[in-house]
PDB file of N, CA, C and O in Angstrom:
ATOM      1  N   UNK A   1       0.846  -1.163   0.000  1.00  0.00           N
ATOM      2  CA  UNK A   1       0.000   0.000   0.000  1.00  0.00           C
ATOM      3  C   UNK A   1       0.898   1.234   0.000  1.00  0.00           C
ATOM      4  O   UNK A   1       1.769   1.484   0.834  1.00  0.00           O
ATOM      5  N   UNK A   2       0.572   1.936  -1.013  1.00  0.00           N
ATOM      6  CA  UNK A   2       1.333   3.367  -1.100  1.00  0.00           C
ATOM      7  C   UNK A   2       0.521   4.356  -0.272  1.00  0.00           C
ATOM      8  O   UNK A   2      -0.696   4.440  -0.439  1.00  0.00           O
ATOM      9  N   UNK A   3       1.253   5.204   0.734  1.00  0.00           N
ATOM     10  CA  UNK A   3       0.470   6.636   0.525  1.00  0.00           C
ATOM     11  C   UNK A   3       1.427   8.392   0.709  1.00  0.00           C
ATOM     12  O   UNK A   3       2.350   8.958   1.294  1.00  0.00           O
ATOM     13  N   UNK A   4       0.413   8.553  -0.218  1.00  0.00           N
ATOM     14  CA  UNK A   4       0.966   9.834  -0.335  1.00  0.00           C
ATOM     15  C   UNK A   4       2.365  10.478   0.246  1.00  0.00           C
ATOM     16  O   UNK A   4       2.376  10.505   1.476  1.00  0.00           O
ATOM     17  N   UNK A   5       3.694  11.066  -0.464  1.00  0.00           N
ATOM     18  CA  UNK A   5       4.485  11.157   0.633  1.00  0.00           C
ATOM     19  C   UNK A   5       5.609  10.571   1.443  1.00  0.00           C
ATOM     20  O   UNK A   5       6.684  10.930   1.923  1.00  0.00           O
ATOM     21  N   UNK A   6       4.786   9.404   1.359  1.00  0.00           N
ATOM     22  CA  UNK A   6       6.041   8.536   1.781  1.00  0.00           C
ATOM     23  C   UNK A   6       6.130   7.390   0.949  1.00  0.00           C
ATOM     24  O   UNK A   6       5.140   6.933   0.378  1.00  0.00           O
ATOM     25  N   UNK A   7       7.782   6.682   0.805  1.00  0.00           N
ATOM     26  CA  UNK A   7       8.337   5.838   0.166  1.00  0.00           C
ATOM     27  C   UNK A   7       7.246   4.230   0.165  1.00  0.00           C
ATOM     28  O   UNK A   7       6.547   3.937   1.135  1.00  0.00           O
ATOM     29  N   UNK A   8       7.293   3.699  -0.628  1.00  0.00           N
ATOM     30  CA  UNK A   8       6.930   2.467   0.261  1.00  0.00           C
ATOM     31  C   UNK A   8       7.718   1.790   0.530  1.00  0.00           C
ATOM     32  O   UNK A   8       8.878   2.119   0.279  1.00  0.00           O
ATOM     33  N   UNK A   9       7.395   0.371   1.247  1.00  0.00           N
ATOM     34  CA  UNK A   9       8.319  -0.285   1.771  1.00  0.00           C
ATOM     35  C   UNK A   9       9.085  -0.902   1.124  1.00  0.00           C
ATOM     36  O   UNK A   9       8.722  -1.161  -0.024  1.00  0.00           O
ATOM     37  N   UNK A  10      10.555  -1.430   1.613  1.00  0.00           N
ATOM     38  CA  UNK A  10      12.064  -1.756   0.709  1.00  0.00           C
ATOM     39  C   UNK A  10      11.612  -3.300   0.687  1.00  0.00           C
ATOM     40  O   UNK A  10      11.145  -3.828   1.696  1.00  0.00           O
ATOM     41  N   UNK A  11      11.816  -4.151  -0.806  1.00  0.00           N
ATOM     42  CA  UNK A  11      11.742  -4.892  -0.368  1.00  0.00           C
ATOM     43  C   UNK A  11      12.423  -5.802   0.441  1.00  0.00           C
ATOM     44  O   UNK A  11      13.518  -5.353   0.778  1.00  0.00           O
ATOM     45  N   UNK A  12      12.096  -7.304   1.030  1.00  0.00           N
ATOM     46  CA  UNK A  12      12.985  -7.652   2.472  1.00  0.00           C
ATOM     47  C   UNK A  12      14.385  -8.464   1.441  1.00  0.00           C
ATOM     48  O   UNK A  12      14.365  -9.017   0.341  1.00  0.00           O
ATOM     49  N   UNK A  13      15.385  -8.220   2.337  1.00  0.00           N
ATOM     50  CA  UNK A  13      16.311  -8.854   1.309  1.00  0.00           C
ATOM     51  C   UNK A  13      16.167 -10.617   1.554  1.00  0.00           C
ATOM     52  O   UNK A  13      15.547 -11.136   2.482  1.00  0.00           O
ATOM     53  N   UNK A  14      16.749 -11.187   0.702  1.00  0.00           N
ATOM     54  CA  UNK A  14      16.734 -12.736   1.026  1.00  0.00           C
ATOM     55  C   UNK A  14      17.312 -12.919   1.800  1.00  0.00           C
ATOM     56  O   UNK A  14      18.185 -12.250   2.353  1.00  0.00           O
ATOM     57  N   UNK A  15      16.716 -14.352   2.059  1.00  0.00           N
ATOM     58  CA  UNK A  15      17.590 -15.145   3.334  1.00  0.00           C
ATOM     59  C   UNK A  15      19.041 -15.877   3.252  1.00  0.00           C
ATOM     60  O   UNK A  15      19.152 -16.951   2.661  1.00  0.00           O
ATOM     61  N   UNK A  16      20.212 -15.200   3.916  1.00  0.00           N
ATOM     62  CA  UNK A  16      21.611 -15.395   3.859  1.00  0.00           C
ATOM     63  C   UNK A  16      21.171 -17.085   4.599  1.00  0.00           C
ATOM     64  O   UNK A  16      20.531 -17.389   5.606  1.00  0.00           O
ATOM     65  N   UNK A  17      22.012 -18.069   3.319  1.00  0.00           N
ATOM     66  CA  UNK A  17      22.281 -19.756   3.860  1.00  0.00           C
ATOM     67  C   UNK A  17      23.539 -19.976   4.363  1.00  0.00           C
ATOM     68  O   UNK A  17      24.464 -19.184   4.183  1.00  0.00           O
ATOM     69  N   UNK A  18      23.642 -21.069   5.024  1.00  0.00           N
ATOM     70  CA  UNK A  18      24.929 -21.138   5.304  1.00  0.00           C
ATOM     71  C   UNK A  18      25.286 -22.354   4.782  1.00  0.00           C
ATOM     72  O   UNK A  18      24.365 -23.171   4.759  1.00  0.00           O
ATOM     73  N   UNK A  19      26.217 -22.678   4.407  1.00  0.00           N
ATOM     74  CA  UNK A  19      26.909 -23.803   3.619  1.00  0.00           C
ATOM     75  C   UNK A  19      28.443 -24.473   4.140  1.00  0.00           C
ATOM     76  O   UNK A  19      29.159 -23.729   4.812  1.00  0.00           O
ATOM     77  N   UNK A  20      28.739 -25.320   3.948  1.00  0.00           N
ATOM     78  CA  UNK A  20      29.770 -26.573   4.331  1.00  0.00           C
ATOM     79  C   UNK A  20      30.480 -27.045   2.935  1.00  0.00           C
ATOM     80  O   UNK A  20      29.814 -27.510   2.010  1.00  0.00           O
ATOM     81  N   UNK A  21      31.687 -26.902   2.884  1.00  0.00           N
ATOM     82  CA  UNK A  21      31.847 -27.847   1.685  1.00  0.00           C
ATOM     83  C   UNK A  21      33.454 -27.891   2.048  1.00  0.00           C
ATOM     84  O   UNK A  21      33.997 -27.041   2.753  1.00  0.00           O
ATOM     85  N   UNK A  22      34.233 -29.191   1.365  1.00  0.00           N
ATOM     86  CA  UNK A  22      35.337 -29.005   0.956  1.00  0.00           C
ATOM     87  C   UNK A  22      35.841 -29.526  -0.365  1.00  0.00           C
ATOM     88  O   UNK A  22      35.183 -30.155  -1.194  1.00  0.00           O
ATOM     89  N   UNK A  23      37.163 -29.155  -0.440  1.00  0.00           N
ATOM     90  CA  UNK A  23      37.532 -28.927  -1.620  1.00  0.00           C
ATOM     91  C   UNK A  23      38.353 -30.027  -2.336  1.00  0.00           C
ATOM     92  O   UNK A  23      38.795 -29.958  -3.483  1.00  0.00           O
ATOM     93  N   UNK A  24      38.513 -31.306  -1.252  1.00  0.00           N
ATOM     94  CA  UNK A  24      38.762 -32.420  -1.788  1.00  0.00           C
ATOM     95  C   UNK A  24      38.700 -33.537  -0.622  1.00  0.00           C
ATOM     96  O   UNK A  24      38.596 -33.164   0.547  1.00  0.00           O
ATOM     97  N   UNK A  25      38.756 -34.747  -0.909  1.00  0.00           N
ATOM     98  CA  UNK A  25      37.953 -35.469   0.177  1.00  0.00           C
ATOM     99  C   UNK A  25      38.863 -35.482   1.500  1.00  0.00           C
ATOM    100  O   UNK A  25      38.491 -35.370   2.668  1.00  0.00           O
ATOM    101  N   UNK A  26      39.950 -35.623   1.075  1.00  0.00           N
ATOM    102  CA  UNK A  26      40.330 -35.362   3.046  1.00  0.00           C
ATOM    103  C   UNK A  26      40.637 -33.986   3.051  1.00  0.00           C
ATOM    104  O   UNK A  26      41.843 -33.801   3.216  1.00  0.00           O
ATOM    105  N   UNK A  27      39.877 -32.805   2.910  1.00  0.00           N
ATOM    106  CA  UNK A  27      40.333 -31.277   2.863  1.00  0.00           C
ATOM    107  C   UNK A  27      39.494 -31.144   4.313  1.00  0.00           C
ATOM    108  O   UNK A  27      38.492 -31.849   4.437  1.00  0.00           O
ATOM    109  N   UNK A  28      39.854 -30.323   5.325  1.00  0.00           N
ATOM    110  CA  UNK A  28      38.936 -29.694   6.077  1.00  0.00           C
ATOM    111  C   UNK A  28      37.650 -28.597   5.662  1.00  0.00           C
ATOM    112  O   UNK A  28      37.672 -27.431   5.267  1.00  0.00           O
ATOM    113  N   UNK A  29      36.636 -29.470   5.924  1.00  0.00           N
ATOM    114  CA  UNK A  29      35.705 -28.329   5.758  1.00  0.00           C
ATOM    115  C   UNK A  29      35.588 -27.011   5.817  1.00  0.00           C
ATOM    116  O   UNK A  29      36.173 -26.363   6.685  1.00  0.00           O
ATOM    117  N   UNK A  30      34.890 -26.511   4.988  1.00  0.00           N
ATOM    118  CA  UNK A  30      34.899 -24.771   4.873  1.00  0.00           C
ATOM    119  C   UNK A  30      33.376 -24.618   5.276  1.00  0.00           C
ATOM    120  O   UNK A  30      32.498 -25.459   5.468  1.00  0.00           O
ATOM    121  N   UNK A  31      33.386 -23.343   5.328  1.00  0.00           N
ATOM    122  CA  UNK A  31      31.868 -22.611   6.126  1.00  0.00           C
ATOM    123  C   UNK A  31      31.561 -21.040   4.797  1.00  0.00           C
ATOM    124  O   UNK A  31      32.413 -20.228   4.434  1.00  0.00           O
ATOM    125  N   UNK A  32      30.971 -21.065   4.628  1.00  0.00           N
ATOM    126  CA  UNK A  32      30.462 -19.865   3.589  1.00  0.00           C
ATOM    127  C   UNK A  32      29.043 -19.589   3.740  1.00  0.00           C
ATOM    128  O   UNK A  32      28.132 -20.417   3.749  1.00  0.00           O
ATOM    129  N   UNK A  33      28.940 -17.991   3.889  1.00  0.00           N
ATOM    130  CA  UNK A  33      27.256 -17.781   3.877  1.00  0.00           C
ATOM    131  C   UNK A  33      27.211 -17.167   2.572  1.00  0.00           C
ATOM    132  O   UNK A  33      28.190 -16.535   2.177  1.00  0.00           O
ATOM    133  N   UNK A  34      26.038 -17.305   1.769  1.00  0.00           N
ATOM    134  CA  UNK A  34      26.186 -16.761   0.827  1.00  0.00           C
ATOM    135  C   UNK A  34      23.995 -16.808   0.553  1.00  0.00           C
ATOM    136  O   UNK A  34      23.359 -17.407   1.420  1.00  0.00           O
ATOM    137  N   UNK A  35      23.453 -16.353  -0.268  1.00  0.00           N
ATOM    138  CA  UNK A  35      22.180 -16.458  -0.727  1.00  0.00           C
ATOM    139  C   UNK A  35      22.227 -17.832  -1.438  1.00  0.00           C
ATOM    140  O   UNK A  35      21.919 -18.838  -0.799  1.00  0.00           O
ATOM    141  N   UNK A  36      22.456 -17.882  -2.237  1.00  0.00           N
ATOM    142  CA  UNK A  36      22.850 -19.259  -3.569  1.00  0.00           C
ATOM    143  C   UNK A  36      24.100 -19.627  -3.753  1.00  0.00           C
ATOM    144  O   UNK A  36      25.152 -18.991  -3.694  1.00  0.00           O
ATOM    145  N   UNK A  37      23.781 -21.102  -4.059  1.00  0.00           N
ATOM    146  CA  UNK A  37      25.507 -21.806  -4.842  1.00  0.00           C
ATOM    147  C   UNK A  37      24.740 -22.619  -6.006  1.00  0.00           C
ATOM    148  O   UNK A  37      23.846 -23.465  -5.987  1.00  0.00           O
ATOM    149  N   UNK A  38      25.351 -22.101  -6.849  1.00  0.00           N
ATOM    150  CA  UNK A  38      25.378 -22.799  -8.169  1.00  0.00           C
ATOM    151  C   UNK A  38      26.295 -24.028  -8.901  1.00  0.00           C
ATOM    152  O   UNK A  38      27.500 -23.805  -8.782  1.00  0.00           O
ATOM    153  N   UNK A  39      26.133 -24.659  -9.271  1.00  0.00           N
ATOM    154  CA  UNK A  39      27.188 -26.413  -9.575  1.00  0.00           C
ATOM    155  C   UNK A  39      27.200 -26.071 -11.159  1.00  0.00           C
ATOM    156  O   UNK A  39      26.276 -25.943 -11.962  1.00  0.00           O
ATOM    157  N   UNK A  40      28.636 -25.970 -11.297  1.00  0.00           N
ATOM    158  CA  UNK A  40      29.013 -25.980 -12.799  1.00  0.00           C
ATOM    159  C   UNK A  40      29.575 -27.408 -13.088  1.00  0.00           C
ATOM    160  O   UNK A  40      29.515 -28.379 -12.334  1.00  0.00           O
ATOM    161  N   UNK A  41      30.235 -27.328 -14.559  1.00  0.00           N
ATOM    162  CA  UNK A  41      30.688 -28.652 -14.899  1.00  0.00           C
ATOM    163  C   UNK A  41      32.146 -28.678 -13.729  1.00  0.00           C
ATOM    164  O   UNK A  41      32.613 -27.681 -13.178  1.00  0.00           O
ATOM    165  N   UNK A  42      32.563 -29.880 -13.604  1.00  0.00           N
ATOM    166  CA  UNK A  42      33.464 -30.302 -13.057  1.00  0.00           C
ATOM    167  C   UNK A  42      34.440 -29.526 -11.616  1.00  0.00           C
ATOM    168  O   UNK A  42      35.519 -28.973 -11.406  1.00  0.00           O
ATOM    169  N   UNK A  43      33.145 -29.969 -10.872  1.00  0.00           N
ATOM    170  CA  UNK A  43      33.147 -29.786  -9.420  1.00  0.00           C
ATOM    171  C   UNK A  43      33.518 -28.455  -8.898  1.00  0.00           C
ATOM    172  O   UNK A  43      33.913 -28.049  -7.806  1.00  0.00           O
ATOM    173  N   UNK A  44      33.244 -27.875 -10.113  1.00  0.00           N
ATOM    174  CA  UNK A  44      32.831 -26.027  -9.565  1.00  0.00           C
ATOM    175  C   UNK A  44      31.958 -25.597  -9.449  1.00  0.00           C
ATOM    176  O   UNK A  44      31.110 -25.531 -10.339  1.00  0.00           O
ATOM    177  N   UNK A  45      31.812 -25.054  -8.082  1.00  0.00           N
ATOM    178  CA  UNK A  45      30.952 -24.326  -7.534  1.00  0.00           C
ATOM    179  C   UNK A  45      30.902 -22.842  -7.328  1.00  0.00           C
ATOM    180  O   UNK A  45      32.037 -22.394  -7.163  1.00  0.00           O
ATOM    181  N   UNK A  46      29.786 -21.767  -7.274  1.00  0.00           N
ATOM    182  CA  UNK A  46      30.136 -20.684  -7.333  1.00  0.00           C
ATOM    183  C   UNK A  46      29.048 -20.141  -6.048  1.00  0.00           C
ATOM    184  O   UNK A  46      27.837 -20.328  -6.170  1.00  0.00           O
ATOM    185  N   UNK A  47      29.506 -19.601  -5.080  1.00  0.00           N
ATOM    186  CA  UNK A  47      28.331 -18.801  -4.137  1.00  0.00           C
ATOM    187  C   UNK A  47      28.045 -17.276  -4.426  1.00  0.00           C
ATOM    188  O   UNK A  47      28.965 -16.536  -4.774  1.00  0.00           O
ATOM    189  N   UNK A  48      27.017 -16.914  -4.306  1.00  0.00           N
ATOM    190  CA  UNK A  48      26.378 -15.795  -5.262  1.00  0.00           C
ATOM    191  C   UNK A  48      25.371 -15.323  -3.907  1.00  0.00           C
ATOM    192  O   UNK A  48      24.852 -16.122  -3.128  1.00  0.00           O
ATOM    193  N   UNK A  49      25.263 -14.026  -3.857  1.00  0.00           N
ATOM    194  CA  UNK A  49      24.481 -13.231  -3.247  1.00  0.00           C
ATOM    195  C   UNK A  49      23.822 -12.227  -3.831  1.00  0.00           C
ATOM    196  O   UNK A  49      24.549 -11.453  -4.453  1.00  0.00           O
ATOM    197  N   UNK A  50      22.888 -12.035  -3.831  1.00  0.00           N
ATOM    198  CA  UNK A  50      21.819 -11.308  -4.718  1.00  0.00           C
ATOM    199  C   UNK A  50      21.364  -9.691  -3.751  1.00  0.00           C
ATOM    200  O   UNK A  50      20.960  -9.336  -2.644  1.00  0.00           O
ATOM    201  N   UNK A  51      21.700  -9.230  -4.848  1.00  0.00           N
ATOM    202  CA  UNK A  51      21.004  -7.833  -3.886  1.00  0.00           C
ATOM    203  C   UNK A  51      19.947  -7.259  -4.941  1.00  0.00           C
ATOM    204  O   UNK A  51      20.401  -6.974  -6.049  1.00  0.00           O
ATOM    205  N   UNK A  52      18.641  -7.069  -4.719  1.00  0.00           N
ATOM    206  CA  UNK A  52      17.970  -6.428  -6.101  1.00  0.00           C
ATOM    207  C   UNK A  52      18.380  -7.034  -7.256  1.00  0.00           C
ATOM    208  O   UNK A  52      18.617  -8.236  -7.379  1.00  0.00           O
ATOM    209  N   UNK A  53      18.454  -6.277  -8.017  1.00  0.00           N
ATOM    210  CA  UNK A  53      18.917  -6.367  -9.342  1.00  0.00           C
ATOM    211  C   UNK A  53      20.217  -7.014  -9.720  1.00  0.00           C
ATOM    212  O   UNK A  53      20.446  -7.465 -10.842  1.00  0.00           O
ATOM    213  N   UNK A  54      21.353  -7.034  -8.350  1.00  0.00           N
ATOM    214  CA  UNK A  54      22.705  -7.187  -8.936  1.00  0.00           C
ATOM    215  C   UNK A  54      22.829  -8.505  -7.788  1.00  0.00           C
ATOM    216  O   UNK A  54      22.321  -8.711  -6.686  1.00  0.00           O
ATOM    217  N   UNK A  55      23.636  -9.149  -8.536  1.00  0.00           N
ATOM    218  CA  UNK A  55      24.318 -10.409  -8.245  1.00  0.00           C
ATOM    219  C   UNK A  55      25.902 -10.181  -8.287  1.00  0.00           C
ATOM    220  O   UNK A  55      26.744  -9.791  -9.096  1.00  0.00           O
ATOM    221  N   UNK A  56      25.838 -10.662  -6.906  1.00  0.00           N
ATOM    222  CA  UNK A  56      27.843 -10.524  -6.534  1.00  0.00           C
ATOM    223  C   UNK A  56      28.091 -12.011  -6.359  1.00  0.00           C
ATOM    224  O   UNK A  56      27.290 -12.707  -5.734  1.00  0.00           O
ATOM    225  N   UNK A  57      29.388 -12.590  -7.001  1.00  0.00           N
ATOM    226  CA  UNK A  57      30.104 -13.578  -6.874  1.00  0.00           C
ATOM    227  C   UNK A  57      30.626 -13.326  -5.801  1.00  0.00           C
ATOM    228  O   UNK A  57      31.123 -12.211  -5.638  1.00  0.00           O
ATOM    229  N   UNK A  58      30.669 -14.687  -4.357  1.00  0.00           N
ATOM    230  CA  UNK A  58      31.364 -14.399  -3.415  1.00  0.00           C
ATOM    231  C   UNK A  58      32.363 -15.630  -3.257  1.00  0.00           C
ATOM    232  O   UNK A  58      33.238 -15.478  -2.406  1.00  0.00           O
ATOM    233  N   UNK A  59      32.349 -16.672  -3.874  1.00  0.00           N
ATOM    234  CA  UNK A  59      33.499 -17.470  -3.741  1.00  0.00           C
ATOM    235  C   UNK A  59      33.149 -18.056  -5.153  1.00  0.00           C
ATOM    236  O   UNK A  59      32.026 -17.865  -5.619  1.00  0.00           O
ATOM    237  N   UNK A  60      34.184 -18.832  -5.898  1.00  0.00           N
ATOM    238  CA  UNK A  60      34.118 -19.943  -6.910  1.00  0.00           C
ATOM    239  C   UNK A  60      35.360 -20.437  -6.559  1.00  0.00           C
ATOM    240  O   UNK A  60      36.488 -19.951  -6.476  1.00  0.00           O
ATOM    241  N   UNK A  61      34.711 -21.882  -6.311  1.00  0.00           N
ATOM    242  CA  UNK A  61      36.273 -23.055  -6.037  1.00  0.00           C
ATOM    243  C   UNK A  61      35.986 -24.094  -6.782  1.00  0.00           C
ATOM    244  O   UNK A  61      35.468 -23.723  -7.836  1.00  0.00           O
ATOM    245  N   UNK A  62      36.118 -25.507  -6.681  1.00  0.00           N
ATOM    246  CA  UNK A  62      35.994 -26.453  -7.114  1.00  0.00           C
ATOM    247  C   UNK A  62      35.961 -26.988  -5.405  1.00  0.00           C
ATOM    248  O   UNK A  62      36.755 -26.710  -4.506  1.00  0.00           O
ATOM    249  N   UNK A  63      34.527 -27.991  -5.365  1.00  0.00           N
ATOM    250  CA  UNK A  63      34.141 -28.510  -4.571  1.00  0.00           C
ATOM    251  C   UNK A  63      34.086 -29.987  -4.582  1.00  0.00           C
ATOM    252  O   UNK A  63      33.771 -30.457  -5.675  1.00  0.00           O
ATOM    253  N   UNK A  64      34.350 -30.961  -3.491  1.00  0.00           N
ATOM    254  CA  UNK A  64      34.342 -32.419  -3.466  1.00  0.00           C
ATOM    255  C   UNK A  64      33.172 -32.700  -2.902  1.00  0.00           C
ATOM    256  O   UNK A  64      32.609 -33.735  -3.258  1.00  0.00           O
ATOM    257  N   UNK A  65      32.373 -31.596  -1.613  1.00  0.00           N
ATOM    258  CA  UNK A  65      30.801 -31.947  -1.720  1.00  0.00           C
ATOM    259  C   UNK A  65      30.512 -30.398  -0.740  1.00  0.00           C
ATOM    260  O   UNK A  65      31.374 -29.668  -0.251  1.00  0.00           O
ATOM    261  N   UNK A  66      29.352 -30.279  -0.696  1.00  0.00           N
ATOM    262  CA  UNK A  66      28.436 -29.163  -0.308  1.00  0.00           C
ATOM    263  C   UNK A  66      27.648 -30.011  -0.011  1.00  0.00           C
ATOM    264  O   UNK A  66      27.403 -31.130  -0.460  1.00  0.00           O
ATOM    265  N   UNK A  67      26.981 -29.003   1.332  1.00  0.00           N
ATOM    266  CA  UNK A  67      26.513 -29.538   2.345  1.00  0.00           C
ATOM    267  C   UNK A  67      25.637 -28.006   2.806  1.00  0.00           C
ATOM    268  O   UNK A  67      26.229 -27.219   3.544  1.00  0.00           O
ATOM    269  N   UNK A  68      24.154 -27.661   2.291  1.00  0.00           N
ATOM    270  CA  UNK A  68      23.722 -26.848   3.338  1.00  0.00           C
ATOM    271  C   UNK A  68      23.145 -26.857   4.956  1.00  0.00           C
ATOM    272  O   UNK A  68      22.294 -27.730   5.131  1.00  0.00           O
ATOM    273  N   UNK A  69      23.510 -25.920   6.328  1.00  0.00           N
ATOM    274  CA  UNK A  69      23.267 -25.683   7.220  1.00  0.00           C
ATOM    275  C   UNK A  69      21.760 -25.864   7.088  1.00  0.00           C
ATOM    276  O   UNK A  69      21.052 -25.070   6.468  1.00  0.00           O
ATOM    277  N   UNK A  70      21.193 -27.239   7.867  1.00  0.00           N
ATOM    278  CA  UNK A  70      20.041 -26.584   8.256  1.00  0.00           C
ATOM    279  C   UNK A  70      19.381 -25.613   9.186  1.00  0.00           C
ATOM    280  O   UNK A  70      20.042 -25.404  10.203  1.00  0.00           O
ATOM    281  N   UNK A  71      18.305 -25.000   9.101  1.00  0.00           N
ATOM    282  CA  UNK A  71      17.571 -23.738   9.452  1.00  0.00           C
ATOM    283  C   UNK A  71      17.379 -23.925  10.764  1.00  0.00           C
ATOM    284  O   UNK A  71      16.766 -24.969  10.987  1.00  0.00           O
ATOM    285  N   UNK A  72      17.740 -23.166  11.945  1.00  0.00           N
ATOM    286  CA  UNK A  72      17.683 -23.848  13.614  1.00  0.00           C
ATOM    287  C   UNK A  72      16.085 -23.352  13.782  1.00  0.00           C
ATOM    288  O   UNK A  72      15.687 -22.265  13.365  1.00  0.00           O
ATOM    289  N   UNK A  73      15.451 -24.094  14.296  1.00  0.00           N
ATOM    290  CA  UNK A  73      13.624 -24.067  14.666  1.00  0.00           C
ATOM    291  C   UNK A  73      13.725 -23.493  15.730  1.00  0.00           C
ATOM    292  O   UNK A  73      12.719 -23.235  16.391  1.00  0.00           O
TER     293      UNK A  73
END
């Protein structure tokens, strides 16, 4: 609802995930928050955060597995 005057409301930004992965099978796990991860060909992965309109790359590695944080209730 608009009124007169004032802005309306921003929309809410998305929800930051948190993610697990490493980068080869005996690698120590990594921790990354990011909005999205995307799986390319050959075990690259890319984490991406979305703001509006623009999309920022925040890591691309090559991953041995990903693992998202589930949501604490």
């Amino acid at each position: 609802m608009t009124f007169h005057g004032k802005d309306p409301e921003p929309d809410q930004p998305e929800k930051v995930r948190t993610f697990h992965f490493k980068e080869s099978k005996h690698a120590d796990e990594r921790t990354i928050q990011a909005n999205d991860v995307y799986f390319y060909h050959g075990r690259r992965v890319g984490f991406w955060n979305n703001d509006g309109d623009d999309r920022t790359l925040v890591l691309a590695t090559e991953a041995y597995e990903v693992r998202e944080e589930p949501e604490a209730t």
